[in-house]
N, C-alpha and C positions, 0 to 999 in steps of 0.2 A: 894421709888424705884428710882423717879428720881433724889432727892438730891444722891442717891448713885453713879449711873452713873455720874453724877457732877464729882465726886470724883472721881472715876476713871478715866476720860477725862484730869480731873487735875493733877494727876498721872502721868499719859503717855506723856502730856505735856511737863511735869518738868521733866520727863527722857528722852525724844527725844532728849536733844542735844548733852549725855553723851551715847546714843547708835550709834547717825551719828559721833561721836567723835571715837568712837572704831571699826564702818564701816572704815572710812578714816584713821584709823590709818593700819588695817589691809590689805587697798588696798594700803595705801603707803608698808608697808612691803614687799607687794607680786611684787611691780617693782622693775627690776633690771637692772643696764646698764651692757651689755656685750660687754667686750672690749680684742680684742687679735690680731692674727696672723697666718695665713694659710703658709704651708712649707711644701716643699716635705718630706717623710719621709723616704727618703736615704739620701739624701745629706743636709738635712736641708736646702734647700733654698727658699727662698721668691716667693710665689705664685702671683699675680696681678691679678685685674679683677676677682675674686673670688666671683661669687652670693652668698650672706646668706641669707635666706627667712624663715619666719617662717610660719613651717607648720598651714593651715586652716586661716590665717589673712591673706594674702596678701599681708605683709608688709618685706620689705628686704632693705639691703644695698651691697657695692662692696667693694671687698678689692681693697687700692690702690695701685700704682707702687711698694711699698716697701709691700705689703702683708696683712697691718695692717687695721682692719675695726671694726667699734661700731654701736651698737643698740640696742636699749630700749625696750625690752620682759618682758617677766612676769616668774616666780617661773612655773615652771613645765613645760613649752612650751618649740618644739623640732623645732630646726636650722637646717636646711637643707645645706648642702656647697657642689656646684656644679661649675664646671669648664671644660673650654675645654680640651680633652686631659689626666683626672684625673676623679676618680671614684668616686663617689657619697656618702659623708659623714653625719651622722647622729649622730646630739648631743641634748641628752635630759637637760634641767637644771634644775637638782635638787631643791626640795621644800621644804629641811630643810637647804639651806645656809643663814647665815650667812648677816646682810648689803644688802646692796644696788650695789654695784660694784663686778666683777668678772671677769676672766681674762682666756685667754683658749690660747692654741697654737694647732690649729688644724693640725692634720699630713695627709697628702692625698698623698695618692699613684695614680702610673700614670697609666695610662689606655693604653693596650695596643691595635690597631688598623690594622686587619690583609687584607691588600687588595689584588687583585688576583693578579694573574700572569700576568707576562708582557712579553714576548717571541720579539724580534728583532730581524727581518730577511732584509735579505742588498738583491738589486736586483739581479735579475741572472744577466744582462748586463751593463756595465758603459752606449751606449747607452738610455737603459733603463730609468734607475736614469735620466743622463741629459735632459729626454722626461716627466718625471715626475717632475723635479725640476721646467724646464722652465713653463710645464702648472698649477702648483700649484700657486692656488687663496691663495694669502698671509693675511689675516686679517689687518685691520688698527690699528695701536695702540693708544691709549689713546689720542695722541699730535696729532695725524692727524682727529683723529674723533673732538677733538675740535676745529681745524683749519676750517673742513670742518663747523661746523657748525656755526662759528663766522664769516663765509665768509661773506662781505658788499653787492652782489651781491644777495646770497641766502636768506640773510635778508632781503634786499626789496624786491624780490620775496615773498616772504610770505609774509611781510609785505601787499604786492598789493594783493595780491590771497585769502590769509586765509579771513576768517571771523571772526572778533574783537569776543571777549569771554565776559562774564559777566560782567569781571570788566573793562574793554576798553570800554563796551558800555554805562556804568553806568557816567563812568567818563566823556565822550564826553558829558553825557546827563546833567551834574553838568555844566561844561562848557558851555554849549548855556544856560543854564538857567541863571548862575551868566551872559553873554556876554547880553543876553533879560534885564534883571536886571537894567542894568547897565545904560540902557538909557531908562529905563522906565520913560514916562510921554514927552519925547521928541524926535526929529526925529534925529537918527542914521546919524554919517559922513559918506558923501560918498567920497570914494577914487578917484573920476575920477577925483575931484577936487585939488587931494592930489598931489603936486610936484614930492614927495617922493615916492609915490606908483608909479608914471609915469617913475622914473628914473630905480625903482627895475623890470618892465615891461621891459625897455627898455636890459638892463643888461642879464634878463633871454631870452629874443627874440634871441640877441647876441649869449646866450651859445648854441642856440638850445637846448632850454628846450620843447618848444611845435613842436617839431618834433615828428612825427610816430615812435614808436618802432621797427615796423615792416618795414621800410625803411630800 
């Protein structure tokens, strides 16, 4: 009985690398790269920015400026093409093609987007309007809001007010450690002795550096 099982074990051996042969031939058959083109289906023109995702994997790509997008699915798995502005299409790929490469021109019709009523009504008085113009709070736009915020003023305010965040305290804290480091085993220069440190004292006394703010 045991010499039998031998034999068997020997068997199965000698045929495992001519069944992982026709596993891998058979999962090489089932990829397939798909390769095409998203376009309106009135006017045929090149869609951009087009999601393809394959349903239940997670995995997608974009069509680019000219429409055109590729990706690596498998025999029977369904494309998903979704787009701003355009309806929502669904492509299965078939499981008796042919090769390894395939080629689609997807047609996507535009989605139409019905928003309400918009009614414009003008003041009863010109007083009126010019009492509504002058008191309307104008939004800032883009270039003033960045202004405001790269202002040199309001940056050293914050700069003095806020409180350092994680990585501002971490980094100071790397700093005195390598500045400790540095003269470890010996005694640290002192600046009163330094010319140079007397002259940059002198210079900032001048600008009225150490003057009151509140002055």
């Amino acid at each position: 009985m045991r010499k039998i099982s031998s034999y068997i074990l020997l068997f199965f051996f000698l045929l495992s690398p001519f069944l992982l042969k026709a596993q891998f031939t058979q999962f090489k058959d089932s990829i397939i790269q798909i390769s095409g083109i998203t376009m309106t289906a009135d006017s045929l023109r090149a869609i951009p920015a087009v999601s393809v995702v394959i349903r239940g994997q997670g995995r997608g790509t974009i069509s680019n400026s000219q429409g055109v997008f590729s990706i690596v699915a498998f025999k029977g798995d369904t494309l998903s093409f979704t787009a701003v502005g355009f309806k929502r299409k669904v492509f299965r790929i078939p499981t008796d093609l042919k090769g390894n490469n395939f080629s689609i021109i997807q047609l996507m019709v535009e989605d139409t987007t019905y928003l309400p009523v918009t009614i414009i009504k003008p003041y009863p008085t010109k007083e009126e309007f010019e009492k509504a113009f002058i008191g309307d709070d104008i939004p800032d736009d883009e270039y003033e809001i960045a202004r405001k915020n790269t202002d040199a003023a309001r940056m050293r305010a914050l700069a003095r007010y806020l409180p350092v965040d994680g990585r501002e305290a971490s980094n100071m804290y790397m700093k005195k450690q390598a500045q400790s480091l540095y003269y470890a085993g010996q005694q640290p220069p002192q600046n009163i002795f330094n010319p140079l440190a007397w002259a940059q004292f002198i210079q900032a006394w001048k600008r009225g550096d150490f003057k009151r703010k509140d002055d």
